[in-house]
PAPALO-737013 format. One record per residue (C-alpha): residue in three letters; y, x, z. Coordinates in nm, 2 decimals. Last residue first. Layout:
<aa = ALA, py = Y, px = X, pz = Z>
...
***
This chain:
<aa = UNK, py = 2.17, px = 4.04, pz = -5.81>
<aa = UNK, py = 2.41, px = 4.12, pz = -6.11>
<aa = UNK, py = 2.23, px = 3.90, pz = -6.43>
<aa = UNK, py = 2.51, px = 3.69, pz = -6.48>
<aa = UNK, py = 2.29, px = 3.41, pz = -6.37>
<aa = UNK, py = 2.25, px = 3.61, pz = -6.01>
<aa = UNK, py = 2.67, px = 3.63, pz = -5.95>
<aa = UNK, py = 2.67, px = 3.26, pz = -6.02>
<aa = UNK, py = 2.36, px = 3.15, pz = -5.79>
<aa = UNK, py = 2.52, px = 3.31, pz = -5.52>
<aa = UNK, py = 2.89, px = 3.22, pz = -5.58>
<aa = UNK, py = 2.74, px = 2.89, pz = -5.54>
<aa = UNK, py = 2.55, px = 2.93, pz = -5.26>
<aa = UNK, py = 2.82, px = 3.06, pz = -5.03>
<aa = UNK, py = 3.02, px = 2.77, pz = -5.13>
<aa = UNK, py = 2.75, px = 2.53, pz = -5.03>
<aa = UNK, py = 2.73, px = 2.73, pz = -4.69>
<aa = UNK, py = 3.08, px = 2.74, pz = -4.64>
<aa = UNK, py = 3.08, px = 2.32, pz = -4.76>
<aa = UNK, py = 2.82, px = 2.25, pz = -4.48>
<aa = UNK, py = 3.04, px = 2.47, pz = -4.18>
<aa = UNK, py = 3.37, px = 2.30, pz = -4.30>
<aa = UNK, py = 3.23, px = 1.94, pz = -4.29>
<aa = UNK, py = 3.14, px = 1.74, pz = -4.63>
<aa = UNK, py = 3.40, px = 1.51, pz = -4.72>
<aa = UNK, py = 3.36, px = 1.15, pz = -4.61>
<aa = UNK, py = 3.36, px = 0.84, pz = -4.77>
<aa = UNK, py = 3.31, px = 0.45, pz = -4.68>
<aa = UNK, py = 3.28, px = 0.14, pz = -4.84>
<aa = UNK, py = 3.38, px = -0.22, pz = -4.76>
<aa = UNK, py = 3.25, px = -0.54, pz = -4.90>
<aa = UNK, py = 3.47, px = -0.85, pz = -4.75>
<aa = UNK, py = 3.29, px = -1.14, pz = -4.56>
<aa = UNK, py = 3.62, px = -1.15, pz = -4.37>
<aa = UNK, py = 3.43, px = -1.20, pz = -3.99>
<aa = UNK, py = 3.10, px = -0.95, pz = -4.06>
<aa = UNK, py = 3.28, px = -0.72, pz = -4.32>
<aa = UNK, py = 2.99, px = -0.62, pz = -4.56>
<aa = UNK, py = 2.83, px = -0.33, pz = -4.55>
<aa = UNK, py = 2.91, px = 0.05, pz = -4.70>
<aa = UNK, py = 2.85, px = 0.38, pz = -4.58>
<aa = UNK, py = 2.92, px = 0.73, pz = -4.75>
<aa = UNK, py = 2.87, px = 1.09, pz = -4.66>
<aa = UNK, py = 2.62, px = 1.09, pz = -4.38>
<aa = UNK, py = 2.54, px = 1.46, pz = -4.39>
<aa = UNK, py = 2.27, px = 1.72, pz = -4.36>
<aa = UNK, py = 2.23, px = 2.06, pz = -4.37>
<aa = UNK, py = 2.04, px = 2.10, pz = -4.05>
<aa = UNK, py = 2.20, px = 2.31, pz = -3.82>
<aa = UNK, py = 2.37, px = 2.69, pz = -3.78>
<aa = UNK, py = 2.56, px = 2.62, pz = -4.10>
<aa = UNK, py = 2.76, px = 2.98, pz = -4.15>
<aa = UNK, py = 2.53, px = 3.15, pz = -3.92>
<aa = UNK, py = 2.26, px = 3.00, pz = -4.11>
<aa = UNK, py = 2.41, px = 3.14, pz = -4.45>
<aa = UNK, py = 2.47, px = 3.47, pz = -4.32>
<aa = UNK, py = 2.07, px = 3.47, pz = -4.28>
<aa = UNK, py = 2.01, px = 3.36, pz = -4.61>
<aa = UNK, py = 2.26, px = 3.72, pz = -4.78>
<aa = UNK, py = 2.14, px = 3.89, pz = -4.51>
<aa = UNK, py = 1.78, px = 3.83, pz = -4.66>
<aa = UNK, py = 1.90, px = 3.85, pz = -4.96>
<aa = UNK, py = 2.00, px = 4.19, pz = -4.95>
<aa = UNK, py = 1.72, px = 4.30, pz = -4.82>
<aa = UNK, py = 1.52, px = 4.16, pz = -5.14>
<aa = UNK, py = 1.18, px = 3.99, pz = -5.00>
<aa = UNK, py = 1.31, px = 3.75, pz = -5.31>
<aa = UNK, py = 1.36, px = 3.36, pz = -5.24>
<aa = UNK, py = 1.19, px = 3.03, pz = -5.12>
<aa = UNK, py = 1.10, px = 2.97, pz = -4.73>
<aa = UNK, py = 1.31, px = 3.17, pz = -4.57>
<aa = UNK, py = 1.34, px = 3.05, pz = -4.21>
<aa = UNK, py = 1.58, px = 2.77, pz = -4.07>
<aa = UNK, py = 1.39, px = 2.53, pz = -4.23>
<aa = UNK, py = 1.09, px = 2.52, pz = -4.01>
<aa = UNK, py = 1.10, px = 2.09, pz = -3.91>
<aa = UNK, py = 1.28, px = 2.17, pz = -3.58>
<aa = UNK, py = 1.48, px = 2.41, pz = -3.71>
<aa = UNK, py = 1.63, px = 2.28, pz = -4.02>
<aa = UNK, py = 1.86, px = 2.53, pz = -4.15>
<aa = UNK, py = 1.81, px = 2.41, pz = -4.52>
<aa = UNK, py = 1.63, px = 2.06, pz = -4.56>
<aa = UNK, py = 1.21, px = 2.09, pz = -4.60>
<aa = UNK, py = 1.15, px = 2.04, pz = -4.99>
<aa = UNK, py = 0.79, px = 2.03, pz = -5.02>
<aa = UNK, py = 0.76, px = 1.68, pz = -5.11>
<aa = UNK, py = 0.62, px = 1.61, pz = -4.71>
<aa = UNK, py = 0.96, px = 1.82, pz = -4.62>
<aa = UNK, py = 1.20, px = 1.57, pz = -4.81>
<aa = UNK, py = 1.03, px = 1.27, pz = -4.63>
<aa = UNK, py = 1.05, px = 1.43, pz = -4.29>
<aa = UNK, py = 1.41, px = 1.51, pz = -4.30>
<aa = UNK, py = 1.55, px = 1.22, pz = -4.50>
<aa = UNK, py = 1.36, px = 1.01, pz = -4.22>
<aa = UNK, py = 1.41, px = 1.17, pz = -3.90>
<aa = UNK, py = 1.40, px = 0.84, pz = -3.71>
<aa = UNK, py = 1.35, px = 0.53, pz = -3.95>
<aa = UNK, py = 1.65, px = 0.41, pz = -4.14>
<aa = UNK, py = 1.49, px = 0.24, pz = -4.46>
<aa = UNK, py = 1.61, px = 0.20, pz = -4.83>
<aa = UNK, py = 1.79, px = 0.55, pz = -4.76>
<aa = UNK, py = 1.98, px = 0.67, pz = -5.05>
<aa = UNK, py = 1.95, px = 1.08, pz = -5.10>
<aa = UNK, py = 2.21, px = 1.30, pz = -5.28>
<aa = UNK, py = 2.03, px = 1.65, pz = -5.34>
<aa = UNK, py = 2.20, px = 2.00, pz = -5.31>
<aa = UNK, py = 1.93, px = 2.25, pz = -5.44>
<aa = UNK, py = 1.81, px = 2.57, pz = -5.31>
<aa = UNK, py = 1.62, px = 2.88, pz = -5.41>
<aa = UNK, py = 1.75, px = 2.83, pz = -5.79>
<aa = UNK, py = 2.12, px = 2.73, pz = -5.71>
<aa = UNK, py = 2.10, px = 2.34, pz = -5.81>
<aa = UNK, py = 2.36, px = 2.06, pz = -5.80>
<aa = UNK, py = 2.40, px = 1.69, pz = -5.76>
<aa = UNK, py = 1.97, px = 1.59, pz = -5.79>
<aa = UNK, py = 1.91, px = 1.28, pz = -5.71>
<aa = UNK, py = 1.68, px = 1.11, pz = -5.41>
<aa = UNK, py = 1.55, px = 0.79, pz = -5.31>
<aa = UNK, py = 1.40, px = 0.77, pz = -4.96>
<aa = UNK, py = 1.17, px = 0.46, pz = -4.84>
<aa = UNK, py = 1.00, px = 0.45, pz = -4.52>
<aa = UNK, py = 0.74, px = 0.20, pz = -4.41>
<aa = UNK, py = 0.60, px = 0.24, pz = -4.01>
<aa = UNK, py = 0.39, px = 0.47, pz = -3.85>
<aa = UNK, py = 0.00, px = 0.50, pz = -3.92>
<aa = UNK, py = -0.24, px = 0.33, pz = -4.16>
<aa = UNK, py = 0.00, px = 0.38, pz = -4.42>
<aa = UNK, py = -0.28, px = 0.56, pz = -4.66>
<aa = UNK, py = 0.05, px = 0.84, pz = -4.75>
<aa = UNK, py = 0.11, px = 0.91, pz = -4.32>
<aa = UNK, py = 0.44, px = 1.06, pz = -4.36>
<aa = UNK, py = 0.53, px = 1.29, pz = -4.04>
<aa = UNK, py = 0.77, px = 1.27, pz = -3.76>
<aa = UNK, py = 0.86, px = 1.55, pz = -3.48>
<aa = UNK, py = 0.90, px = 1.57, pz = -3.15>
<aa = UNK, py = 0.54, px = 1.38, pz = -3.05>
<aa = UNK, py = 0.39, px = 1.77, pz = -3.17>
<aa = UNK, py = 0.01, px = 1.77, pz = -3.29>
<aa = UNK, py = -0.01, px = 1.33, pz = -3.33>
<aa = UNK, py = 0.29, px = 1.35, pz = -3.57>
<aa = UNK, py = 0.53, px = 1.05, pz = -3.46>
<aa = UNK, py = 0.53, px = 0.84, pz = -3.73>
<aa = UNK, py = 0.65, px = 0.74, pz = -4.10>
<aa = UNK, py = 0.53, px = 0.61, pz = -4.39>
<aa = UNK, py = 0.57, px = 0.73, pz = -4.75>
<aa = UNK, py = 0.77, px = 0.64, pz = -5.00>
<aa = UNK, py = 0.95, px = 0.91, pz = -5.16>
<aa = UNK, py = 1.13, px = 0.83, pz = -5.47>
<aa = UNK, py = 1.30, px = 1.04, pz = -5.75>
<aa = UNK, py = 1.59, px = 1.16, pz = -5.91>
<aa = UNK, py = 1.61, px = 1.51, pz = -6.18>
<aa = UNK, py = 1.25, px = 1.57, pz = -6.10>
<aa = UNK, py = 1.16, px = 1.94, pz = -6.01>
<aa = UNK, py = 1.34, px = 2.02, pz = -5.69>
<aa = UNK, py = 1.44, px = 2.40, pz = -5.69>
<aa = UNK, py = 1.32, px = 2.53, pz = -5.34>
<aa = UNK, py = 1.40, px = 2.44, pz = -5.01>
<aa = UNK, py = 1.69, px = 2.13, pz = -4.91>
<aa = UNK, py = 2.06, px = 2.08, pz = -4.87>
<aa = UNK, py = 2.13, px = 1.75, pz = -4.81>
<aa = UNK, py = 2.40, px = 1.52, pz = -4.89>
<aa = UNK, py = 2.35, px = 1.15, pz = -4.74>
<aa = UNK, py = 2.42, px = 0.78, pz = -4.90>
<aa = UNK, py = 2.38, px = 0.44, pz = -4.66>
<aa = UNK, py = 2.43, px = 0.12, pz = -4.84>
<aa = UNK, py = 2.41, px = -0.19, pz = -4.56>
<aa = UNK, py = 2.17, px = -0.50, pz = -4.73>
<aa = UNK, py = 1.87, px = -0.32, pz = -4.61>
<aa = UNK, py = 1.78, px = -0.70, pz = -4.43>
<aa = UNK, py = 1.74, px = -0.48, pz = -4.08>
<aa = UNK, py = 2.08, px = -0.27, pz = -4.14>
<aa = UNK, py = 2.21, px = -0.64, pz = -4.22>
<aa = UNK, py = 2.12, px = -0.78, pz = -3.93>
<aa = UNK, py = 2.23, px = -0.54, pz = -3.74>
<aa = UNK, py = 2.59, px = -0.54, pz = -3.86>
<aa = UNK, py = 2.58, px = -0.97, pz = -3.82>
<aa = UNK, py = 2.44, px = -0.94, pz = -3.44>
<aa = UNK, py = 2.69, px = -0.67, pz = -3.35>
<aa = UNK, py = 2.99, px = -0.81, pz = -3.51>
<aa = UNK, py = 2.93, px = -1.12, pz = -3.33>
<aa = UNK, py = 2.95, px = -0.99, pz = -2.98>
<aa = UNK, py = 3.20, px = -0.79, pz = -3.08>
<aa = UNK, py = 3.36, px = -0.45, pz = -3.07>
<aa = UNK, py = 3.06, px = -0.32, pz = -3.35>
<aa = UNK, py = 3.05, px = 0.06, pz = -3.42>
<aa = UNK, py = 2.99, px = 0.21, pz = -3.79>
<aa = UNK, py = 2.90, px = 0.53, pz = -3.83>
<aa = UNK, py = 2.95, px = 0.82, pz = -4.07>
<aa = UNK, py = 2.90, px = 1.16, pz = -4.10>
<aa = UNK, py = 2.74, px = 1.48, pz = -3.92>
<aa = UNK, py = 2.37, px = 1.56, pz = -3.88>
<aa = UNK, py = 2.31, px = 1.83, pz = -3.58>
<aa = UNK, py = 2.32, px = 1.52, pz = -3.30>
<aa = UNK, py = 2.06, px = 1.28, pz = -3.53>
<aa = UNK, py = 2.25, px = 1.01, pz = -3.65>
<aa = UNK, py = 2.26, px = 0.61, pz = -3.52>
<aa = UNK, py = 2.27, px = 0.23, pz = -3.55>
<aa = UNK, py = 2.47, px = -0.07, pz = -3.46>
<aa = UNK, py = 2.57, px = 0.08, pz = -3.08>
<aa = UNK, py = 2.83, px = -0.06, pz = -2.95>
<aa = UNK, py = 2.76, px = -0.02, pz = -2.63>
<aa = UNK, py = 2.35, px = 0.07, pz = -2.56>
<aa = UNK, py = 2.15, px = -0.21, pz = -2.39>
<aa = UNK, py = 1.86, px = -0.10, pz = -2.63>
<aa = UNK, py = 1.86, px = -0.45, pz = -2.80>
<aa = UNK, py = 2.24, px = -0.40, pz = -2.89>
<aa = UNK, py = 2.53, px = -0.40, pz = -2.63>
<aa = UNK, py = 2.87, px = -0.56, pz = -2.68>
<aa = UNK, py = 3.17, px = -0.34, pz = -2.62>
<aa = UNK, py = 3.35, px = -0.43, pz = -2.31>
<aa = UNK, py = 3.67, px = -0.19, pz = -2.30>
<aa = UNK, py = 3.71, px = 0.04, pz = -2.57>
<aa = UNK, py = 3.84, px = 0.40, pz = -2.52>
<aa = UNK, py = 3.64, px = 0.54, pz = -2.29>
<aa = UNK, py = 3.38, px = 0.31, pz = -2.33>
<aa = UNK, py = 3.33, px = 0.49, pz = -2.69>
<aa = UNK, py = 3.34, px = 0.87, pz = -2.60>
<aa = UNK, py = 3.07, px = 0.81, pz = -2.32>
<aa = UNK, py = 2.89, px = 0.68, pz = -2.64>
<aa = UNK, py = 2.95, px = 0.96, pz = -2.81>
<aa = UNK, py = 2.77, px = 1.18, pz = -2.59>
<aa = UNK, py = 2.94, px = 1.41, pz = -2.34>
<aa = UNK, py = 2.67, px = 1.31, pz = -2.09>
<aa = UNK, py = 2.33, px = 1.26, pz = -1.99>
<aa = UNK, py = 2.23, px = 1.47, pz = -2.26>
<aa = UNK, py = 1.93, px = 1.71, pz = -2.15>
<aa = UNK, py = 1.72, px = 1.35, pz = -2.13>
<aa = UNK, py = 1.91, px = 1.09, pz = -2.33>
<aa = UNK, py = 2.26, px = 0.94, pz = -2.36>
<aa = UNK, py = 2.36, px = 0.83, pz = -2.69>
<aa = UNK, py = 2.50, px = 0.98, pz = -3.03>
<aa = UNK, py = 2.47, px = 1.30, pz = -2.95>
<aa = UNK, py = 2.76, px = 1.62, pz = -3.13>
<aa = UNK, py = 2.63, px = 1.90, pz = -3.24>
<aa = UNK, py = 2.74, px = 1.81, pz = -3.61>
<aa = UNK, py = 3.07, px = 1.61, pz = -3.60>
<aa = UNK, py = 3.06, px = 1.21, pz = -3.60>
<aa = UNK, py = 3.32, px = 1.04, pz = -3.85>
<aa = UNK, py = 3.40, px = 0.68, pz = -3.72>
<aa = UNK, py = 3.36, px = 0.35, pz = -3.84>
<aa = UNK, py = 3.55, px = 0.04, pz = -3.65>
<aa = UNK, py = 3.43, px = -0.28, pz = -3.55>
<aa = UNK, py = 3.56, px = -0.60, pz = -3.46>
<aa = UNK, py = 3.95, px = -0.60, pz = -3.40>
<aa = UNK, py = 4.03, px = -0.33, pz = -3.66>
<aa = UNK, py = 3.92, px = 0.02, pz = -3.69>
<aa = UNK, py = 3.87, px = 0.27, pz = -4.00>
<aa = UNK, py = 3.84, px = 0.65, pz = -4.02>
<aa = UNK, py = 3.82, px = 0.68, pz = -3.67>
<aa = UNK, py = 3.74, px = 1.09, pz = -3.55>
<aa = UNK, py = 3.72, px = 0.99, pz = -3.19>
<aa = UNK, py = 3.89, px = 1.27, pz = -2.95>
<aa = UNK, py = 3.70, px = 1.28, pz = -2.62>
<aa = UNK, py = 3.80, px = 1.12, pz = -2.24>
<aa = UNK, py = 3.47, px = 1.02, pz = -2.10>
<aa = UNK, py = 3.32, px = 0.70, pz = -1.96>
<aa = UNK, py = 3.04, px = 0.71, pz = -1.76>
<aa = UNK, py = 2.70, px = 0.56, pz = -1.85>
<aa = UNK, py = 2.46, px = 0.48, pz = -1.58>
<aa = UNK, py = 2.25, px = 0.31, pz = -1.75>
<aa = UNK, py = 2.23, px = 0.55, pz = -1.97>
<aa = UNK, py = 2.12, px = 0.81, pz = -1.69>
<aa = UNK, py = 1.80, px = 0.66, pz = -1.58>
<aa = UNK, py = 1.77, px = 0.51, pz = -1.29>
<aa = UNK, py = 1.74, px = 0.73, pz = -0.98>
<aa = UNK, py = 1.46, px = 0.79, pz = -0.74>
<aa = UNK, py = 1.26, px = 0.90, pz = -1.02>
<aa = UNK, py = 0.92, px = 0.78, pz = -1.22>
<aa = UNK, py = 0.86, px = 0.93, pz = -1.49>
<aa = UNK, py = 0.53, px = 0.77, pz = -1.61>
<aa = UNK, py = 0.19, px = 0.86, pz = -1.83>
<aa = UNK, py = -0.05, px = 0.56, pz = -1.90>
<aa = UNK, py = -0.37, px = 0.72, pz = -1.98>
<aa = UNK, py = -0.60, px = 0.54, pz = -2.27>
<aa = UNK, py = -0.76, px = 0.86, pz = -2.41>
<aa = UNK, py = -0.70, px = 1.15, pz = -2.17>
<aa = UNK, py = -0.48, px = 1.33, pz = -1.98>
<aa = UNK, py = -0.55, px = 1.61, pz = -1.76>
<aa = UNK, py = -0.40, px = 1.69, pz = -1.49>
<aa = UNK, py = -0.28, px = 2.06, pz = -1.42>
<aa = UNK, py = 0.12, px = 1.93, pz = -1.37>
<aa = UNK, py = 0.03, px = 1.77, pz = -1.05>
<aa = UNK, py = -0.05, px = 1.39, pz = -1.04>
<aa = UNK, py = 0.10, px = 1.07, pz = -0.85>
<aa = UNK, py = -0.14, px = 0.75, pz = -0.94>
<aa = UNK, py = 0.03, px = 0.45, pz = -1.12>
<aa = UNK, py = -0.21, px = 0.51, pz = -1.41>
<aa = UNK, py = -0.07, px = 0.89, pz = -1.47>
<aa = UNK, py = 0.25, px = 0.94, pz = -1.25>
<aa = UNK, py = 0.46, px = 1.21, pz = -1.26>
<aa = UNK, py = 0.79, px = 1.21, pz = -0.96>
<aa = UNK, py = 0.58, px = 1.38, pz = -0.72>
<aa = UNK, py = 0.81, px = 1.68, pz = -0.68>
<aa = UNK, py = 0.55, px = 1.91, pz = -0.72>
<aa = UNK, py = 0.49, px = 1.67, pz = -1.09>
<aa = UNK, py = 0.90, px = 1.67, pz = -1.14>
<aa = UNK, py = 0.91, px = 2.07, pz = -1.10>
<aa = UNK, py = 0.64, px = 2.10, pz = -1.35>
<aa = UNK, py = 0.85, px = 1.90, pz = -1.62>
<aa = UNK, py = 1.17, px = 2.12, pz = -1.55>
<aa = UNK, py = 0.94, px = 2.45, pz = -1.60>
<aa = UNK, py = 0.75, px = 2.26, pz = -1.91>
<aa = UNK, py = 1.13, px = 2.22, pz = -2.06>
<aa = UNK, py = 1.24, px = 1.89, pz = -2.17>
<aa = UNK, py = 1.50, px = 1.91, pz = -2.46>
<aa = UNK, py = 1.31, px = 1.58, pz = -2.63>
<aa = UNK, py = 1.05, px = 1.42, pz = -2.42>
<aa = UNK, py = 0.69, px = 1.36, pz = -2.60>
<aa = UNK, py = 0.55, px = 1.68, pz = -2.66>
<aa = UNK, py = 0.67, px = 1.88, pz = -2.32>
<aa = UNK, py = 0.51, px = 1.57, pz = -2.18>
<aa = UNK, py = 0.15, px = 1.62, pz = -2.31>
<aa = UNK, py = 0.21, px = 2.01, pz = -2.24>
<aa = UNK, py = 0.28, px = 1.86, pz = -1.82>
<aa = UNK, py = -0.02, px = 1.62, pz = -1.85>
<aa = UNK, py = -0.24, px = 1.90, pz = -1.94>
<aa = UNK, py = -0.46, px = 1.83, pz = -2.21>
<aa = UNK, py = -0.82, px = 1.65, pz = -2.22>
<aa = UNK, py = -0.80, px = 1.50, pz = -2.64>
<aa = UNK, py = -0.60, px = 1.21, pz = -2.70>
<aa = UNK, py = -0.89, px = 0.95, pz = -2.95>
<aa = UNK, py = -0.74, px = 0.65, pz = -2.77>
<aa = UNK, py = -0.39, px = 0.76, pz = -2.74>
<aa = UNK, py = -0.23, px = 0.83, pz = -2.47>
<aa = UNK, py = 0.04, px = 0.57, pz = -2.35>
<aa = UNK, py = 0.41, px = 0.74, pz = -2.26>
<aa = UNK, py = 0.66, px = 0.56, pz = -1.99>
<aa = UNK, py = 0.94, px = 0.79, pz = -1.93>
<aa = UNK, py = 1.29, px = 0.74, pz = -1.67>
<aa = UNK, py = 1.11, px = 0.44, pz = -1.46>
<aa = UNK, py = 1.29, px = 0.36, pz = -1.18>
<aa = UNK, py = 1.16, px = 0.41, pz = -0.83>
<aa = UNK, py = 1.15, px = 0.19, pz = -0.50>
<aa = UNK, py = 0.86, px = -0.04, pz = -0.62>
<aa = UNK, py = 0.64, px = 0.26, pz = -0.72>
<aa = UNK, py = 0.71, px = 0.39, pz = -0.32>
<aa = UNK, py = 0.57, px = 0.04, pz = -0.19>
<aa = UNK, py = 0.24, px = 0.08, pz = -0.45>
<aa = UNK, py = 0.18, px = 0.39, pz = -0.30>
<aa = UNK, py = 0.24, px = 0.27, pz = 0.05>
<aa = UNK, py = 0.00, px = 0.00, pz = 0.00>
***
């Protein structure tokens, strides 16, 4: 009974089910899999600390978890995001009227409060300046969809109850136009294509998402793609997503063999096409310095207005560290045509 008494006193932070076919690993490597910017130091402290719970039962970090486990956070504290605090930051707002208004993210910066970023997100950045903004299913403020932290562009943030429902709606319906630049691997062979292909977590490493082509797994994903430019290693693709699923330009591109430039998580911040040249090797690795993240950006989004029925569109340049890069690039794939690489 006391167990069940302490349960009742803490708030859930992670709730993870194993898989039926999971094989025996340690509960604290099945966590460091599941929870972004956890650390298996900061996870171990949480299991001594008796905060790790596998079917309602307190565990240390050595337990293994197998098919079927239920694996819990629990802490004495609820979780940050519901506890959000408003911060003072600048807001890049390229539109705004009284029910929503699109802003211009920067790389490196989160769009919500999760584990490692409890704050400084831009949602702290939103209450801030905006009293009462209506919450969407996740009980997030204003919230219509999202970017990944290192992908910079454009969002759109609902001030209304109504604005909320009709936005989402039509990112569910597809009816909302989303177009990204990308910089990706290798010299992409079709002019425009199509990558369909669904998505899920991978079952090796729960931080990144894979295609699964029989669509027995994950959930559907459509990406179409044109080429805008190429530089031989490289190539600077346009990409229209049909879907919005987590990771999606990033994992689709990769599963065609075209992981994005810089990507770390999904290996694109090593050389993957090119000469063993020296030269070129400082010649790539100036080029992640330059864009020390995925090269990725929201560059246009367009939806309808949800109170004047009006279609707007959206454009934003490329940031400074994406065009260096491109520019970079360029002069590269110029000084090898004339034949003085």
């Amino acid at each position: 009974m006391k167990q069940e008494s302490s349960l009742d006193e803490l708030h859930e932070h992670y709730s993870f089910a194993a898989d039926a076919g999971q094989e025996p690993l340690r509960v604290d490597k099945f966590l460091m899999n599941r929870v972004e910017n956890a650390t298996r130091n900061k996870i171990q402290q949480a299991a001594t600390a008796g905060a790790v719970f596998v079917n309602d039962k307190a565990v240390k970090s050595n337990y293994k978890v197998k098919g079927g486990d239920v694996v819990r956070v629990l802490l004495a504290h609820p979780p940050h995001e519901q506890l959000l605090v408003a911060e003072e930051m600048p807001l890049a707002i390229v539109f705004e009227d009284e029910s929503l208004l699109v802003v211009n993210k920067p790389a490196g910066l989160v769009v919500h409060p999760g584990h490692g970023n409890y704050t400084g997100t831009l949602i702290n950045g939103l209450i801030y300046h905006f009293d009462k903004l209506p919450k969407n299913s996740n009980n997030r403020p204003g919230l219509v969809h999202r970017i990944d932290k290192d992908t910079s562009g454009l969002l759109v943030v609902a001030k209304t109850d109504h604005a909320m429902a009709h936005l989402a709606q039509q990112f569910h319906d597809k009816t909302s136009t989303r177009e990204y630049l990308a910089l990706v691997w290798g010299d992409v062979k079709e002019d425009n294509g199509t990558i369909d292909g669904f998505l899920g977590r991978d079952p090796k490493n729960r931080l990144l998402m894979t295609v699964f082509p029989d669509g027995d797994q994950g959930k559907a994903a459509i990406t179409h793609y044109e080429v805008v430019e190429r530089f031989g290693y490289v190539t600077l693709v346009k990409c229209v997503l049909e879907t919005g699923r987590t990771h999606q330009i990033r994992a689709h591109m990769k599963h065609i063999g075209h992981t994005l430039f810089s990507d770390a998580r999904y290996g694109g911040d090593k050389i993957l096409k090119g000469t063993t040249f020296t030269k070129y090797k400082q010649f790539v690795d100036n080029c992640f310095k330059q864009l020390p993240r995925q090269a990725l950006h929201a560059r246009t989004l367009g939806f309808v207005h949800p109170t004047t029925a009006k279609k707007l569109s959206f454009e934003c340049p490329l940031p400074d560290d994406f065009a260096g890069a491109l520019d970079k690039w360029h002069a590269y794939a110029q000084h090898k045509h004339l034949g003085n690489s």
